[in-house]
TIKEZA-472682 format. One line per field, with one value per residue (C-alpha): residue in one letter; x, y, z. Coordinates in Angstrom, 3 decimals. Layout:
REM TIKEZA-472682
residu = [a:...] .
xx = [X:...] .
yy = [Y:...] .
zz = [Z:...] .
END
This chain:
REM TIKEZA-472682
residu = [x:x:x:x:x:x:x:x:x:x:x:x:x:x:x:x:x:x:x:x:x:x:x:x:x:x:x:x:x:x:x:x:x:x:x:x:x:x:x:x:x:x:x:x:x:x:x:x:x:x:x:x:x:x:x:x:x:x:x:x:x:x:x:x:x:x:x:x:x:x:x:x:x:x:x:x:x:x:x:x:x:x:x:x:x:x:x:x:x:x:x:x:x:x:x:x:x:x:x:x:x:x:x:x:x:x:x:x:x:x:x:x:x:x:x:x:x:x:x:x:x:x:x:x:x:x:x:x:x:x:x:x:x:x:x:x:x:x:x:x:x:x:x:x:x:x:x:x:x:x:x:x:x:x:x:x:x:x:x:x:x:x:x:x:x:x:x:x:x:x:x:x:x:x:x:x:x:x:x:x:x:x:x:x:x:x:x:x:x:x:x:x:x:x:x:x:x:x:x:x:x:x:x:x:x:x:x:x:x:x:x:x:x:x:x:x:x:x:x:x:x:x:x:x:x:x:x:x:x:x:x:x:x:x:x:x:x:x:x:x:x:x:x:x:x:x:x:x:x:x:x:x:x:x:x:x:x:x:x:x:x:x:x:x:x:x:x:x:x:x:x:x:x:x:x:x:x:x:x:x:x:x:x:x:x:x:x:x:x:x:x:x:x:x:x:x:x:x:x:x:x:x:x:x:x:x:x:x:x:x:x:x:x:x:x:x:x:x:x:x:x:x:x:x:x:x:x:x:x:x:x:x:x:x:x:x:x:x:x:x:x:x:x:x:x:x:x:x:x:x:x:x:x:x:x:x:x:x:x:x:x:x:x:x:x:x:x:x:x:x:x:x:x:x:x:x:x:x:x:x:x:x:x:x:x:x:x:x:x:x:x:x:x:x:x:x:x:x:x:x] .
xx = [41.215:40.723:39.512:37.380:35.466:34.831:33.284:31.074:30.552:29.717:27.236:24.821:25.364:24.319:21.614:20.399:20.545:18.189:15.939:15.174:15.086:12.131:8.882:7.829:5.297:2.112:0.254:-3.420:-4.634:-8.143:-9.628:-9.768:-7.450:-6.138:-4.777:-3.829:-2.659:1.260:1.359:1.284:1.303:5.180:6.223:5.388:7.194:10.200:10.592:9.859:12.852:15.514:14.529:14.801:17.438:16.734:12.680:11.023:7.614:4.652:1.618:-0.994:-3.920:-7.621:-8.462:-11.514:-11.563:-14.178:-15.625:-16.788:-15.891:-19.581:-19.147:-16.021:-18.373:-20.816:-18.321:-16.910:-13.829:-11.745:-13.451:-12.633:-8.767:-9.011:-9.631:-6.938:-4.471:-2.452:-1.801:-0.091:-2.140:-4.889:-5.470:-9.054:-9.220:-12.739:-14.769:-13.130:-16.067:-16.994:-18.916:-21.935:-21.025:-22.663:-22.169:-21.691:-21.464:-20.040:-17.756:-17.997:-18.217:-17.525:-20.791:-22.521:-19.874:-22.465:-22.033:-18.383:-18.123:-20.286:-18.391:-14.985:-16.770:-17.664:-14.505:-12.452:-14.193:-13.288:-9.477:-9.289:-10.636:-8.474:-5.492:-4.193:-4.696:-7.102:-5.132:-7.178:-5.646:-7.135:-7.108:-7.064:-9.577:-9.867:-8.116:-11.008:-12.682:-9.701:-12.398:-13.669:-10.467:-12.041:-14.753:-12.775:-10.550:-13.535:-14.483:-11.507:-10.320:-13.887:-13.759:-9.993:-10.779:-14.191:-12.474:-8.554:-7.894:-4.569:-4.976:-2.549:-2.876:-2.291:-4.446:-3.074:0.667:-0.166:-2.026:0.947:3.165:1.360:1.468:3.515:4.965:7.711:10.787:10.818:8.096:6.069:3.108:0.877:-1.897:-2.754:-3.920:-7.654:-6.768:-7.897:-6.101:-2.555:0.851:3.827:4.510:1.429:1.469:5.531:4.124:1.152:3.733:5.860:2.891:2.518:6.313:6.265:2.708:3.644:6.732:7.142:10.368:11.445:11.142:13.806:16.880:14.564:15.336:13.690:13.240:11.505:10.925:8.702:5.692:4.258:-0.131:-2.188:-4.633:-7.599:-4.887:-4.195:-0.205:1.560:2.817:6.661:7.073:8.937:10.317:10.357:7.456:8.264:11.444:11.945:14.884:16.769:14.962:11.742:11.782:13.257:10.529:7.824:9.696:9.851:6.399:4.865:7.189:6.119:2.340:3.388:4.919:1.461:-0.707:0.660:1.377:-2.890:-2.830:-5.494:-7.800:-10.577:-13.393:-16.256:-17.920:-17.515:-19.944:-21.468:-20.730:-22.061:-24.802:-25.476:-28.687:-30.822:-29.604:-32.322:-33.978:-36.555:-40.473:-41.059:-42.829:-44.648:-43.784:-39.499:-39.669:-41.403:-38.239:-35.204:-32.796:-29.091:-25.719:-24.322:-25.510:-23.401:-24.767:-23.024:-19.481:-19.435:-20.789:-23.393:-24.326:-28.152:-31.006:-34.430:-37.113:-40.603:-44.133:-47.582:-50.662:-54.038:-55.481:-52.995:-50.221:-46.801:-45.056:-41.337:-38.391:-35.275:-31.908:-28.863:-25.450:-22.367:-20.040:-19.856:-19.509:-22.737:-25.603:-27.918:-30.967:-34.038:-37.248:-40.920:-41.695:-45.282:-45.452:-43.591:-44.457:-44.145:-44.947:-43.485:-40.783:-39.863:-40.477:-39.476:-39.832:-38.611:-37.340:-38.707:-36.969:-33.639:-31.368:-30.420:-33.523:-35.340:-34.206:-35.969:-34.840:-35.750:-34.753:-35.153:-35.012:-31.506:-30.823:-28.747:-30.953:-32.207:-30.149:-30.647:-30.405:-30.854:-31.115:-31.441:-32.837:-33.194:-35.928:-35.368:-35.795:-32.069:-29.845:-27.494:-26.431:-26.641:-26.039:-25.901:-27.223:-26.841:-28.867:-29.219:-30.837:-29.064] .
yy = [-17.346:-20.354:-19.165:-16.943:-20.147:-22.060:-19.239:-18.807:-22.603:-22.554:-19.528:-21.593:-24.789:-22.398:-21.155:-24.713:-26.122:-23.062:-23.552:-27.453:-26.733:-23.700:-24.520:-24.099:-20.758:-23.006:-21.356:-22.388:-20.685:-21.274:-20.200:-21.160:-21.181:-17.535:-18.988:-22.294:-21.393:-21.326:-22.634:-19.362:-20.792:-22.699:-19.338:-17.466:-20.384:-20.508:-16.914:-16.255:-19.063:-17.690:-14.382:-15.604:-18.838:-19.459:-19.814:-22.360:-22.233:-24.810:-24.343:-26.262:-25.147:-26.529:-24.720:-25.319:-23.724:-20.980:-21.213:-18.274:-18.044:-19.260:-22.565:-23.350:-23.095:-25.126:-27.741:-27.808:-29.002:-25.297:-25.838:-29.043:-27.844:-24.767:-26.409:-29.248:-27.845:-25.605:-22.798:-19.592:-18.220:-18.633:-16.657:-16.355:-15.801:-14.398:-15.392:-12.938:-10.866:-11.256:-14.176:-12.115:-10.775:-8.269:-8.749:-5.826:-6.379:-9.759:-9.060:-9.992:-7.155:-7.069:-5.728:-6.392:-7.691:-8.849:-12.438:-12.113:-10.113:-12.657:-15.565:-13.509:-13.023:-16.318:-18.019:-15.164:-16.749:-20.186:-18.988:-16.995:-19.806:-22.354:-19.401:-18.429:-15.112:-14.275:-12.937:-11.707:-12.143:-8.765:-9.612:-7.611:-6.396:-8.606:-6.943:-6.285:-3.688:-2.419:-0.016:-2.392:-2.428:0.683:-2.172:-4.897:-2.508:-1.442:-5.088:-6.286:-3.248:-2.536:-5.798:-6.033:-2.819:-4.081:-7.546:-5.973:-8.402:-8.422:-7.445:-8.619:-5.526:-8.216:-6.090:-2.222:-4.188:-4.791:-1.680:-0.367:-2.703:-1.872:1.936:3.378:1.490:-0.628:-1.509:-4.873:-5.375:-7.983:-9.523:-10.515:-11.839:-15.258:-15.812:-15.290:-11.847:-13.003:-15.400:-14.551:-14.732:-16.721:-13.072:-12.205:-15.149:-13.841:-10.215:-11.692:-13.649:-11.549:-8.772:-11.686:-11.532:-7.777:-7.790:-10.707:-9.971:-6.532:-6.733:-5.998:-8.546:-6.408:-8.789:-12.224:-14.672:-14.510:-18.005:-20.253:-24.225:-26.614:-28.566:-28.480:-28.379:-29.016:-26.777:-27.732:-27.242:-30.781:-31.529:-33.680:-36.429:-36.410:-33.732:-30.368:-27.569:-24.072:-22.455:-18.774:-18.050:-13.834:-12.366:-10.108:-6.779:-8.214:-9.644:-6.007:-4.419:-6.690:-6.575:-2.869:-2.367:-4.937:-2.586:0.573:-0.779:-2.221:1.151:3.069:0.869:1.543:5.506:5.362:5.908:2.822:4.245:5.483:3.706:5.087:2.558:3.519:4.165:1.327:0.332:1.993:-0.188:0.393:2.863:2.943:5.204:8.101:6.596:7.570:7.312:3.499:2.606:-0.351:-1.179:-0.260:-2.815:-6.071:-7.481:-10.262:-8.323:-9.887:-8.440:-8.882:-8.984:-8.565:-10.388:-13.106:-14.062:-15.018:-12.966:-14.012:-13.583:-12.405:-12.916:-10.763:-11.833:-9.656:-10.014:-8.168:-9.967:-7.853:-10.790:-11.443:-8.545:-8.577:-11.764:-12.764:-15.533:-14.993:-16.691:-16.534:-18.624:-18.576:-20.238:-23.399:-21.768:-21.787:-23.731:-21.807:-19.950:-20.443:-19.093:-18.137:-14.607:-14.829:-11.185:-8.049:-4.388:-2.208:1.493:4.453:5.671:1.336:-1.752:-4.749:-8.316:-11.102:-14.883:-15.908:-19.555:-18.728:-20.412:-17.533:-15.715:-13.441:-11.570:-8.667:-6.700:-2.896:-1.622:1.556:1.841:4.272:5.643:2.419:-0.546:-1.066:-1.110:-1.660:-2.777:-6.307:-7.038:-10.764:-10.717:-13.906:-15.083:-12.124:-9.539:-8.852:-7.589:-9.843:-8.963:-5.946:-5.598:-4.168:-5.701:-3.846:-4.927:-4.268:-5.547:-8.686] .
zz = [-131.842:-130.275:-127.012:-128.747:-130.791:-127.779:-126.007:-129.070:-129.115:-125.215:-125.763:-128.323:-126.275:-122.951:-125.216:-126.354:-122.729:-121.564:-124.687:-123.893:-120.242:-121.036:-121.198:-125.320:-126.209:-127.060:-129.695:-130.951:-134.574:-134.771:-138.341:-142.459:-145.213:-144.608:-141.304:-143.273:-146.704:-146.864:-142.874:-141.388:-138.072:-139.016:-140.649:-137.666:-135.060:-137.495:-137.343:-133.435:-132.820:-135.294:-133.699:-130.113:-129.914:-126.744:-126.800:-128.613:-130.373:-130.679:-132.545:-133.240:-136.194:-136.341:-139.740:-141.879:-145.562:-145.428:-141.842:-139.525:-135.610:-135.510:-137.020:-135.097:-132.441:-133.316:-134.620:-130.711:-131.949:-130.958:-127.883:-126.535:-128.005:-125.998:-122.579:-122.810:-124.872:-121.854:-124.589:-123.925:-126.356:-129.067:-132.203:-133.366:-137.084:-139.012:-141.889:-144.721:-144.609:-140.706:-141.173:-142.752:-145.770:-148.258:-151.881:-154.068:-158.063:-156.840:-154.585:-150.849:-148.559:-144.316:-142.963:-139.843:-137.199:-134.667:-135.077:-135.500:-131.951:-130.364:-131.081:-129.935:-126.845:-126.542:-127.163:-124.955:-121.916:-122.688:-123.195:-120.325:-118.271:-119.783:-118.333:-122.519:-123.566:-126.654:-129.760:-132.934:-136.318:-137.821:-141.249:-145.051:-147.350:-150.893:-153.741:-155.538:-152.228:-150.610:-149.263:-146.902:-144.660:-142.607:-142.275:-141.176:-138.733:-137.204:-136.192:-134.848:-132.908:-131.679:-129.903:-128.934:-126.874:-125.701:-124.395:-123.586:-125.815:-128.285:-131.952:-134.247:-137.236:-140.636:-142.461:-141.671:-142.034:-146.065:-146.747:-144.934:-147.449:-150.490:-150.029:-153.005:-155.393:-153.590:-156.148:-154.439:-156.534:-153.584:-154.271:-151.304:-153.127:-154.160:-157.731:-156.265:-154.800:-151.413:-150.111:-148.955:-150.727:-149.142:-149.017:-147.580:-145.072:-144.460:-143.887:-141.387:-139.458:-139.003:-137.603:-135.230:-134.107:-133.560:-131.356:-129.484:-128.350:-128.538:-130.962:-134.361:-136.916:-138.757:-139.598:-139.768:-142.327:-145.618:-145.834:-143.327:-143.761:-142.054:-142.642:-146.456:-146.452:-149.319:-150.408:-147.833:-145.203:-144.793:-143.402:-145.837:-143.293:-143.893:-146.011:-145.149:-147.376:-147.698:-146.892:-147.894:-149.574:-150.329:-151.710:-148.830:-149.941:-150.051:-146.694:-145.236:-146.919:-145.200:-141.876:-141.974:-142.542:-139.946:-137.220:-138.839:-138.450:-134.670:-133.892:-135.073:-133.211:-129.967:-130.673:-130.913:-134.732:-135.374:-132.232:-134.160:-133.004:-135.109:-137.340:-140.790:-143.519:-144.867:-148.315:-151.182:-153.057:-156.804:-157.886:-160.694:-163.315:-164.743:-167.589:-169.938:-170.588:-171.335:-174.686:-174.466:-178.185:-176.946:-174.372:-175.590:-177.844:-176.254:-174.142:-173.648:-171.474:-168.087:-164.612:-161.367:-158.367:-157.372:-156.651:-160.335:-163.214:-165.214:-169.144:-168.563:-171.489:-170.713:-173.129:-172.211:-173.673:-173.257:-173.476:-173.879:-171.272:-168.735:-168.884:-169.087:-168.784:-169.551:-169.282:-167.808:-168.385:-166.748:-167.592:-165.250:-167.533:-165.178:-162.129:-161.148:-161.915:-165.015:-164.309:-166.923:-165.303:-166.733:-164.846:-164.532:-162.993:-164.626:-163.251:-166.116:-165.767:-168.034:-165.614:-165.092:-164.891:-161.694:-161.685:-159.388:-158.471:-155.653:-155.977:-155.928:-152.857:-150.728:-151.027:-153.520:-156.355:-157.229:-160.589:-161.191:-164.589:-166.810:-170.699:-171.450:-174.860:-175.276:-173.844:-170.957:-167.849:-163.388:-160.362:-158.771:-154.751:-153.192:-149.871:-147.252:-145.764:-143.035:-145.470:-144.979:-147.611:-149.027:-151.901:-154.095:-158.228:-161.677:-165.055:-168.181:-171.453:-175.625:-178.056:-179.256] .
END
């Protein structure tokens, strides 16, 4: 018995000796809070060393909440990290919505991944010159649009093959973790239903442990410590503590699907390369024949626009001089500043009527309605200065 303790003792000692002797994995996360929130770059360390005793793990994060690729770029910042950091490798996290998002009813959708595969490009030939290797952390579709993940893996695995660069599949390993009804009952969302979970940042690390080194994370510990962030991803100087902590299923659950998802990527099951439809933008519903008498009243319901939803008050007037004029309000509750504008121009013909805001930041908002048995109800578009489409939505109206 004895014998058999000391050899155990003299394998971790061995083990220890090798481990200090190694030169550490250097790893550089380069993103915003999905890369920050819960310290997914400690979870994922903490977990590659319990899996591996004899390699250890440094990582370093230069994280700013909301920022694209693009403005890591033009911060320099990643940059000047890049060349005199000696990393082994450095993960390049997107914008939520690949730095140019759409907005649908409110909620941000991936669209165009131009500036998002420029910016990969530009940053893979910094890496590779500074002798890392480029990893992409291929994030997950919000909550609210789970049918923009075709979107998102599109981006990411269009440029990982471009580049022969390495994906790292977070966002196929929680679809594949969400699929069904798991008893486990995990949650991987954040109160927002965006940002990640400790769950969700568990799940992503341990995505990162099967693609980097080619293992299972089956059998990990469901708890991993280390160093405790605030919200704007800020270390707390001194302060450690658990940074995920799942009961034993949960964690096998999580673990088994990040393989599963590993497993998939290399049988060819993500190589689909064909970009996928683009998303589908409200229409105009079939009204009927507009009576000038029907429409000149005070309107008042909802609009969805913008990332918050507004209460919207329509008040239109005819003049036998000047035409049809109006006033507009809109009230966010808080979230965004109010909106009380004179519309000095309202197109009103008997299939519709359209008016617009030229003033608003972001561009101009253009409203086309129709008058339905029940009010009057349409659609609104903003468009920037580049007449490009940035966000689509619905309003629906009655008589107060």
């Amino acid at each position: 018995m004895k014998r058999r303790t000391f050899s155990r003792l003299l394998g971790v000692l061995l083990l220890t000796a090798v481990a200090q002797a190694a030169p550490p994995l250097r790893v550089l996360f380069i993103g915003n809070s999905y890369t920050y929130f819960n310290n997914l770059p400690e979870i994922f360390a903490g977990l590659a060393m319990a899996g591996q005793p004899a390699l250890r793990v440094e990582t370093a994060a230069i994280t700013v909440g909301g920022s694209s690729l693009a403005g890591h770029r033009q911060r320099g910042e990643a940059q000047k990290a890049i060349r005199e950091g000696h990393w082994d490798y450095v993960v390049l996290q997107e914008q939520s919505a690949l730095a140019t998002p759409l907005l649908v009813n409110g909620v941000a959708q991936p669209s165009d991944p131009a500036s998002f595969w420029k910016s990969v490009r530009d940053f893979d030939r910094e890496i590779k010159a500074a002798g890392a290797k480029t990893v992409l952390y291929h994030t997950w579709a919000v909550r609210a649009a789970p049918e923009a993940q075709p979107v998102l893996d599109y981006a990411y695995l269009k440029i990982a093959s471009e580049l022969g660069v390495i994906d790292v599949p977070a966002g196929p390993a929680w679809q594949e973790a969400m699929h069904g009804t798991p008893a486990v009952g995990v949650n991987l969302y954040y109160l927002d239903g965006a940002h990640p979970s400790p769950a969700g940042s568990y799940l992503a690390a341990c995505e990162f442990y099967a693609t980097l080194f080619g293992k299972s994370p089956v059998g990990l510990p469901a708890t991993v410590s280390g160093t405790l962030v605030t919200r704007a991803g800020r270390p707390r100087p001194g302060e450690t503590g658990k940074l995920v902590s799942l009961t034993a299923e949960r964690a096998a659950w999580l673990q088994k699907a990040a393989w599963r998802v590993y497993e998939k990527m290399k049988a060819g099951a993500y190589a689909d390369l064909n970009p996928p439809d683009p998303p589908e933008l409200p229409a105009l519903v079939t009204g009927h024949t507009i009576a000038a008498d029907e429409l000149e009243r005070t309107w008042s319901g909802s609009l969805l626009l913008w990332s918050s939803p507004a209460h919207m008050e329509l008040r239109l007037a005819r003049d036998a001089q000047h035409g049809w004029s109006g006033r507009l309000k809109l009230t966010f509750g808080g979230a965004m500043p109010d909106v009380d504008i004179a519309l000095s121009s309202v197109e009103v013909t008997k299939e519709g009527f359209r008016f617009s805001d030229p003033g608003r930041a972001g561009g101009t908002v253009t409203f086309r309605g129709v008058a339905t048995d029940s009010g009057v109800s349409g659609v609104a578009e903003i468009r920037d200065k580049d007449e490009r489409l940035a966000a689509a939505g619905s309003w629906d109206l009655r008589r107060p």
